[in-house]
C-alpha positions, 0 to 999 in steps of 0.5 A, spaced: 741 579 204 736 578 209 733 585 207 731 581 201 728 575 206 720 575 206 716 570 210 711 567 207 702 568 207 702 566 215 694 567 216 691 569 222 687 564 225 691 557 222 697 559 226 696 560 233 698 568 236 704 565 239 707 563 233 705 568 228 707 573 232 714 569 233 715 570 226 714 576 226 718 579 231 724 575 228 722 578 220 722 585 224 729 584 227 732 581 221 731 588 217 726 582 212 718 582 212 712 578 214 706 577 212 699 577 215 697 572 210 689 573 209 686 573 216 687 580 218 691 583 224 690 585 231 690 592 231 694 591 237 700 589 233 700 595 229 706 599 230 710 594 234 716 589 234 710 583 231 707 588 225 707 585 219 710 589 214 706 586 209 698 585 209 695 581 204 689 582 201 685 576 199 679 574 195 675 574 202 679 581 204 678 579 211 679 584 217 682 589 210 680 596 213 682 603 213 687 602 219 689 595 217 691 598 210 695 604 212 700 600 217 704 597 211 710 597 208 708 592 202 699 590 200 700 584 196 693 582 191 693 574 193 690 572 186 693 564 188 696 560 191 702 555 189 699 549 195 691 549 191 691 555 186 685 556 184 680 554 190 678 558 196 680 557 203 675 554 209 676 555 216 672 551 220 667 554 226 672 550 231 677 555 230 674 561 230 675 563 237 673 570 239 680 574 238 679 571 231 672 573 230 673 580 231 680 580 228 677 577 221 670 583 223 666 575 223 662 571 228 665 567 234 665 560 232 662 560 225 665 558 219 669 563 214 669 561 207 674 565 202 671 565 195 675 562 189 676 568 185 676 576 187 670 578 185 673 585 183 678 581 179 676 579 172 680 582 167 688 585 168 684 591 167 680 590 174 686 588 177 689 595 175 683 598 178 685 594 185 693 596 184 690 603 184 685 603 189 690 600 195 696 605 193 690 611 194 688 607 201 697 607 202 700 610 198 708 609 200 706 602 200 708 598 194 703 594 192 704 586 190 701 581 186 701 573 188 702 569 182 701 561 181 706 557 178 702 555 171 703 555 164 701 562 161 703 566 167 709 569 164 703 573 159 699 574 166 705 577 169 706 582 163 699 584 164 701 585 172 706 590 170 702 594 165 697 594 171 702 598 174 704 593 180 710 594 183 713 586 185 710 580 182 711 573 187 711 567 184 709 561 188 710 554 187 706 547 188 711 545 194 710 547 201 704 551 202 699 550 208 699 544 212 691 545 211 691 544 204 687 539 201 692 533 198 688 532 192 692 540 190 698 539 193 699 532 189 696 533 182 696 541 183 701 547 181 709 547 178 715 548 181 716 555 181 722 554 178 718 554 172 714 559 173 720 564 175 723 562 168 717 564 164 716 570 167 723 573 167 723 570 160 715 573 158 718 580 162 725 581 158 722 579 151 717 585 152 723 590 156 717 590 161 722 587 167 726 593 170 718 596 172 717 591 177 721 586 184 721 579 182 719 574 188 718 567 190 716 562 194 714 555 193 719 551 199 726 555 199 730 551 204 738 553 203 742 558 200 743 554 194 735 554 194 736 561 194 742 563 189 738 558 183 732 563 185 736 569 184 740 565 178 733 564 175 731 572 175 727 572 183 730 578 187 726 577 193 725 569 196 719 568 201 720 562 206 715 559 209 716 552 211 723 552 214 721 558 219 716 554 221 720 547 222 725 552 226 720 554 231 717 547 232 712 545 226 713 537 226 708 537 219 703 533 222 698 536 217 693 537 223 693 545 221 685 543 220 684 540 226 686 545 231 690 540 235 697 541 232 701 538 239 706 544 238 702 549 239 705 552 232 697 552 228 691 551 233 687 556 237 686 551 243 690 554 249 692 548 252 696 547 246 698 554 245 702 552 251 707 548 248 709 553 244 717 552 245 719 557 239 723 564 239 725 570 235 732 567 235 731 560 231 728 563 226 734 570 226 740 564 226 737 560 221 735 565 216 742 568 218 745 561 215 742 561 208 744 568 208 751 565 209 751 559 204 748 564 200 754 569 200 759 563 199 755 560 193 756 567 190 763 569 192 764 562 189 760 564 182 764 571 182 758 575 184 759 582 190 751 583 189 744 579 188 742 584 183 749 581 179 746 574 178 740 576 177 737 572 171 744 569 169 741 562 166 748 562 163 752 560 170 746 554 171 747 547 168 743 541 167 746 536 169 750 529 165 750 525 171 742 522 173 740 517 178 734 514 175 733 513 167 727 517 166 730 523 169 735 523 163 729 524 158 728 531 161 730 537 156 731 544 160 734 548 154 727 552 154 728 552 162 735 555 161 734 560 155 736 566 156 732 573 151 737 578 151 743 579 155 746 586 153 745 592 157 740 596 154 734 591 156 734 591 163 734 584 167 732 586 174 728 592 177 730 599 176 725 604 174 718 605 178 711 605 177 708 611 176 702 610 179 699 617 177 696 618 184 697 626 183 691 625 178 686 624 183 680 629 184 683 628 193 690 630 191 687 636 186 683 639 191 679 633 197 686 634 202 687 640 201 679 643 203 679 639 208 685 640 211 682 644 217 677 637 219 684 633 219 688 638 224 683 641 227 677 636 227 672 642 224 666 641 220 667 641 212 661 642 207 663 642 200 659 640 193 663 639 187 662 636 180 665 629 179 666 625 172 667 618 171 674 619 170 674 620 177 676 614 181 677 612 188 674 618 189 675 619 198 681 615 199 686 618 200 682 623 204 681 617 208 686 615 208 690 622 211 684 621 217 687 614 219 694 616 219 691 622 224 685 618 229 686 610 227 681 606 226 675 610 231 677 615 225 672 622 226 665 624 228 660 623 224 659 627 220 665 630 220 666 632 213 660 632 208 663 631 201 657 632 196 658 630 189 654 632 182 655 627 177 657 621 174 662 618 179 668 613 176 670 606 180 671 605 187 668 611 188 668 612 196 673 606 197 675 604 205 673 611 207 673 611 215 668 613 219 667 622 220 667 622 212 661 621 208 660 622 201 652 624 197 653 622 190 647 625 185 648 622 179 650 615 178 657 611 180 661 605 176 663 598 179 666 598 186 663 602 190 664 603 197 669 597 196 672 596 203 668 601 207 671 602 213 665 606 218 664 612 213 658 613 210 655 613 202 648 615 200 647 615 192 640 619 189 637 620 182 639 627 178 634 632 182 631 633 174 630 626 173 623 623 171 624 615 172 622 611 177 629 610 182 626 603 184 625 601 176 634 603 173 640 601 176 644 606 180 650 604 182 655 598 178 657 591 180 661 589 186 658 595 191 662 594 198 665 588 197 669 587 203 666 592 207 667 593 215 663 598 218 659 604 216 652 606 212 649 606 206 643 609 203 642 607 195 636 610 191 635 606 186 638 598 184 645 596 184 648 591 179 651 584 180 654 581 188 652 588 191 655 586 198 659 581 197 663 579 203 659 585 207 662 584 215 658 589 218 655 595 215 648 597 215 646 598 207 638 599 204 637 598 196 631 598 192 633 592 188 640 588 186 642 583 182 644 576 181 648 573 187 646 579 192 649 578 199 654 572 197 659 570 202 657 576 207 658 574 215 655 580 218 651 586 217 645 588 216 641 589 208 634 591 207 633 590 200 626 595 197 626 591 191 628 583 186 635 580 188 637 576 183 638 569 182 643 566 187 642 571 193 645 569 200 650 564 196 656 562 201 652 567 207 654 565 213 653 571 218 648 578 217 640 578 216 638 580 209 631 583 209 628 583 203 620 586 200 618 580 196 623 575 195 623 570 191 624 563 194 627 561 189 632 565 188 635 564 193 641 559 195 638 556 202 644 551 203 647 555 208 641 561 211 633 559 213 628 565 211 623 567 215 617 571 216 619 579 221 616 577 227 620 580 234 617 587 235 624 590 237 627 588 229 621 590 227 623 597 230 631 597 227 628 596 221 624 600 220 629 606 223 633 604 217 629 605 212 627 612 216 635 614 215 633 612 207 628 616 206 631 622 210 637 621 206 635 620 199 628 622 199 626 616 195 619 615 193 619 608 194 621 609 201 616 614 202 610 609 200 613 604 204 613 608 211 607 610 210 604 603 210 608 600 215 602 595 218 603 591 211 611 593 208 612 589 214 608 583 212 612 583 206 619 582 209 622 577 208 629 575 214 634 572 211 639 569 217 644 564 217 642 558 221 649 557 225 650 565 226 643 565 229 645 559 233 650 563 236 648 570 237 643 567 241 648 563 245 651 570 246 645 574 248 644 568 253 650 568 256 651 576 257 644 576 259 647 571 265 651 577 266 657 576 263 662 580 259 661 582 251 668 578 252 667 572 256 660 572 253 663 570 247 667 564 250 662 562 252 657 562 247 664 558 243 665 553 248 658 551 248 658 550 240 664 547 239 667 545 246 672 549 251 678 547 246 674 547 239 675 539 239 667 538 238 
């Protein structure tokens, strides 16, 4: 039973270290599975006793690398959550320290905006797009998809499963994040309950149930709790809330604030150290519900949870009401069940086939590059592409992690060239030793993730138009991106870098809502932005040929002329890579008259993150270490326990 336990999203940087690891340590040892919750994991966790089994990928996809993907047993889509569905997430400044920062690929003591929606998510169709793409960066990963409690989501859930997800979890509007605004967790969301009954209902009407694990959350407390979930259709029951209170949680709601006195949700280290909570609390509680769980179904005449899966005819409203109103509630609908004969399956049975055989890495990418992933030998290959060709180096990626971990290969390492019109996600969290050239053009996604690999895309050799006038690339390119370059000889489509953590990308031209969300990195844009550019940016400098003024959103960034003579420097050395990589015209015509290309730069810089890059560069300029630098710098904007 406790193999079917799961803790809920537990993000990295609203629990204290002590307290995240805690939990899962006593997941691990139960034989269950916690999860990262959005804010990535320190590597350092990785195959150990406190790994989270499941890594969440969220709308902001933070700390979501190669190395990061290829440590889990479970990736789930966060599409919602049961506390605030539809509204993104906020970390504040002050709880941002350094160990946060670099876990979320972020700056020391700026703060983190999550976006609302993923932005590679916009039909079921994007959502499948996104289910293939995280089962080519893991592929014995299931992947999952955390659904809201809602009217309709059991008409979501049916298109979740034609995408080819492999669990679905309902999440309901009780419990939730104690830094949830009170407005959502009042007046926002259903019980799960109800949303767990449309989706067993929705799924057994169309005989799409046995394709796909059923779980839930939303406040589970007892094994009664527990056995109306399993009643009600669900297979595995996340907790949230109750590991927490065993370890110490006095729901204060202060999860915000950094300035829980527990120790359970802040970053101060002084508060960290009332930390009272053991592995052991939460292992004998969960060990107690598994125990009222298993008298409940010995009394019910069940041997196993799959046996009383979807039984609705063993629940009974009740006759009997302590207020009045309740007597006018009617859960026939709540209670019905579709088919109940054997020919249509009522809980998980049958697997997906995700068709990852059918990928271009599978047929032939692998297989060629065996000799760089055992003996680390350089590889040169050019080959043909069409855009039925998704996700396109993933895997290989994939195989070059599982062997060097996060530093990955030697640049250059492998050098796959590619003629063509490449499909989605082309390049997709590709690490570092592995770049992809692409001549021709490529869909939606690319370079979604980038993980320290390296992505160049030109023109068709015989093409007559001018590059820097016809978009090349899609929408959504390196979303969530890490580490690694990018050289793009043409435009790019809508959110080109959205959410960028630290690469070094050049593009002649991009569409609406350029850079939004980024919190690191370097952009040099050759050409027009869009409408929106720089919307929600809190980290990373943009430098942009011309830019409009009002084009771009200056809530949170200042726009500057290029002045400093070593800046000066660094960007012309990018774009020397882009005319070295891509042979861009347009790039050529801006070398040559640097003098007056550099007049025309435009900086676009945060404010809080250049407050504190100088902070950091002042401190190690003191002598300090990169480490302590970064203390420093926080302690000085947000004061020694990030109370100011």
């Amino acid at each position: 039973i406790v193999k079917r336990f799961r803790t809920g999203a537990m993000s990295y940087g609203a629990l204290s270290k002590e307290a995240h690891e805690c939990v899962a340590t006593a997941m691990n040892r139960l034989g269950g599975m916690s999860n990262t919750g959005e804010g990535g994991e320190d590597s350092a966790r990785f195959d150990t006793e406190t790994n989270d089994r499941i890594k969440q990928v969220a709308s902001a996809r933070f700390g979501v690398t190669s190395d990061y993907l290829i440590h889990a047993d479970e990736l789930q889509i966060k599409c919602s959550q049961g506390a605030k569905p539809g509204e993104g997430g906020h970390l504040p400044g002050n709880k941002v320290y350094p160990d946060i920062a670099k876990t979320r690929h972020a700056t020391t003591g700026v703060a983190l905006i999550s976006p609302p929606p993923h932005h590679d998510i916009y039909s079921i169709e994007d959502l499948a797009e996104l289910i293939f793409d995280l089962k080519n960066a893991n592929r014995k990963a299931t992947i999952g998809v955390k659904l809201t409690s809602g009217a309709g989501i059991g008409t979501i859930a049916a298109g979740v499963v034609k995408a080819k997800a492999d669990d679905i979890v309902v999440s309901g509007y009780d419990g939730g994040t104690g830094a949830s605004p009170r407005t959502s967790l009042r007046h926002a969301g259903l019980p799960w309950e109800i949303g767990l009954s449309e989706v067993q209902q929705t799924l057994l009407l169309n005989r799409l149930r046995d394709r796909v694990t059923l779980e839930v959350d939303g406040k589970l407390l007892t094994g009664r709790d527990v056995a109306i979930a399993a009643l009600f259709g669900a297979e595995v029951f996340g907790f949230g809330t109750a590991p927490l209170l065993a370890i110490g949680c006095h729901m204060l709601r202060v999860c915000h604030l950094n300035t829980c006195p527990y120790g359970v949700c802040t970053q101060d280290e002084k508060l960290r150290k009332r930390f009272k909570g053991k592995p052991e609390y939460i292992i004998n509680f969960m060990r107690f519900v598994a125990q009222d769980l298993r008298e409940i179904m010995a009394r019910l005449g069940f041997h196993t949870i799959d046996e009383m899966v979807g039984r609705y005819d063993c629940l009974k409203q009740r006759d009997h009401f302590g207020n009045w109103k309740a007597k006018t509630v009617n859960l026939k609908n709540l209670l019905y069940r579709p088919y109940t004969d054997a020919s249509v399956g009522q809980h998980f049975t049958t697997p997906q086939n995700h068709k990852i055989n059918t990928t271009l890495d599978m047929s032939k990418l692998v297989r060629m590059c065996r000799p760089a992933l055992e003996e680390q030998k350089h590889i040169r290959a050019r080959l043909r592409i069409k855009n039925t060709d998704r996700v396109t180096g993933t895997i290989l990626g994939s195989e070059i992690t599982k062997r060097y971990g996060e530093k990955g290969l030697a640049e250059d390492t492998i050098i796959l060239s590619f003629v063509g019109s490449a499909g989605q996600s082309f390049g997709a969290f590709i690490p570092c030793g592995l770049t992809l050239t692409l001549e021709g053009d490529a869909n939606d996604y690319l370079g979604k993730g980038l993980s320290g690999g390296k992505i160049i895309v030109s023109p068709p050799r015989e093409s007559v138009f001018p590059a820097e006038d016809n978009i090349i690339i899609g929408n959504v390119a390196f979303y969530g991106a890490t580490s690694g370059e990018a050289y793009i000889n043409g435009t790019a489509g809508e959110r080109f870098c959205v959410r960028n953590s630290g690469i070094s990308a050049v593009v002649e031209g991009v569409g609406n809502h350029g850079c939004e969300y980024m919190t690191g990195g370097r952009v040099l844009i050759l050409g027009q932005t869009g409408r929106n550019f720089a919307a929600g940016m809190s980290g990373g400098i943009a430098y942009v040929y011309d830019l409009d003024p009002n084009k771009c959103n200056t809530d949170l960034v200042k726009l500057e002329p290029l002045t400093d003579d070593d800046e000066k420097a660094a960007v012309k050395a990018m774009l020397e890579k882009h005319v070295h990589y891509t042979d861009s015209n347009l790039g050529h015509i801006l070398l040559e008259n640097w003098d007056d290309t550099v007049t025309h730069l435009t900086k676009v810089i945060p404010e809080a993150y250049e407050e504190m890059v100088a902070l950091i560069a002042q401190a190690e300029a003191e002598g300090h270490t990169d480490q302590e630098a970064h203390m420093i710098a926080f302690e000085k904007k947000h004061g020694k326990n990030g109370k100011n």
